[in-house]
C-alpha positions in Angstrom: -0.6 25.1 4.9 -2.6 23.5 2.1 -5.8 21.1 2.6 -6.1 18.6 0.1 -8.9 16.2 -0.4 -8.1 12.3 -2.4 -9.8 8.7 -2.4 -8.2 5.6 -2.7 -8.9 2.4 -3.4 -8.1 -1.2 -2.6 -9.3 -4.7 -2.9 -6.4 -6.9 -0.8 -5.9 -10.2 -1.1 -7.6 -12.7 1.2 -6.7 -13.1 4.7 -4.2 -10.8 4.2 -3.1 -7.1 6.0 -2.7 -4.2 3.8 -1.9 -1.0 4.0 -4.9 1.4 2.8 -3.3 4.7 3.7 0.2 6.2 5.2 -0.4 9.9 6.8 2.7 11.6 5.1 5.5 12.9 7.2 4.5 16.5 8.0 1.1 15.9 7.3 -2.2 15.3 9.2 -5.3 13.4 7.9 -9.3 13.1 9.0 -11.0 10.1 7.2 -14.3 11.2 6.1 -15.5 7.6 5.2 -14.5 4.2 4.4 -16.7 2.5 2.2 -17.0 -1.6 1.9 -18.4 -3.5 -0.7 -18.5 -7.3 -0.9 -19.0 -8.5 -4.5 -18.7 -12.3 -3.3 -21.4 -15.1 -3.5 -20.8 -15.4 0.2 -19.9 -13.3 3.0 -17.1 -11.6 4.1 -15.0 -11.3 7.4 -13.4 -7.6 8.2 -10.9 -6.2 9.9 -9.7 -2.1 9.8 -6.5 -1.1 12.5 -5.3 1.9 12.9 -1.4 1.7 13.5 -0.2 4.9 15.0 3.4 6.4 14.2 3.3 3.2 11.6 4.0 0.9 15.0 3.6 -2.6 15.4 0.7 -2.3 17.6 -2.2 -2.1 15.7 -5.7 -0.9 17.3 -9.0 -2.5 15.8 -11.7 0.0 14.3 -13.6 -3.1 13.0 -12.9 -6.3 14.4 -14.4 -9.3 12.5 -16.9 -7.8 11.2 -19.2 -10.0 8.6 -20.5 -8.2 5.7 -23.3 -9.8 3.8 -23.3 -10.8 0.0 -23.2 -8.1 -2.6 -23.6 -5.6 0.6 -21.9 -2.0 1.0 -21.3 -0.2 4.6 -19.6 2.4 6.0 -16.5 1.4 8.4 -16.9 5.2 10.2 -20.6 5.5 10.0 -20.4 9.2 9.4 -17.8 9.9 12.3 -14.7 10.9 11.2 -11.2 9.2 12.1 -8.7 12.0 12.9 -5.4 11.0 11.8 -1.7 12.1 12.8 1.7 12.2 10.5 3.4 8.5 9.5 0.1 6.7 11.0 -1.3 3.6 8.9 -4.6 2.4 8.1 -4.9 -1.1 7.5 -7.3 -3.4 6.2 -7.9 -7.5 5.9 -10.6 -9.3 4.3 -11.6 -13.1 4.4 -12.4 -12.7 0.7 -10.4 -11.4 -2.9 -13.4 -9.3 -4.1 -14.2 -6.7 -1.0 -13.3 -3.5 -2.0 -12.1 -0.6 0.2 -12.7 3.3 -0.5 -11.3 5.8 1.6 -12.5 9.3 1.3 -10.2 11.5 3.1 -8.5 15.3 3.8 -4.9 15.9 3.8 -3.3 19.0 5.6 -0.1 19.9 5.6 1.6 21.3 8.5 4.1 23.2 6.8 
């Protein structure tokens, strides 16, 4: 059983749902943090769902949630998200220049 720690990035498209990060098959994931940061003149509306199993019910984490001009926060606060094998984290932003980075530990179950 190997622990692996990554980060990844992502700045969607407006007003559009994207997948952040897939929990591999055989695999289990805690989120240390999610970082936002708006680069726009104005502010942006967000939305984080965590899809379990990769479903097509989604359940919001952040629900429109407006973040300030040139302003960074935390989606988690500090509280990690425990995440199981093939679930999906998803993001959506009202704007093309938020940017999303996800801090996170991978174990494998094997």
């Amino acid at each position: 059983m190997a622990n692996k720690y990554f980060r990844d990035v992502l700045t969607p498209a407006a007003n559009t749902e994207s997948v952040l990060y897939t929990v591999p098959a055989a695999n289990a994931a805690t989120v240390a943090s999610l970082r936002v940061t708006n680069r726009n003149a104005s502010s942006a509306t967000l939305n984080v769902k965590l899809y379990p199993a990769g479903g097509a019910t989604g359940y919001s984490l952040l629900k429109s949630y407006v973040l300030p001009t040139n302003a960074t926060m935390d989606v988690f606060s500090g509280v990690p998200l425990n995440m199981e094998e093939t679930d999906e984290l998803k993001v959506e932003s009202s704007v093309t220049t938020v940017d999303f980075v996800i801090s996170y530990l991978e174990m494998d179950r094997n």
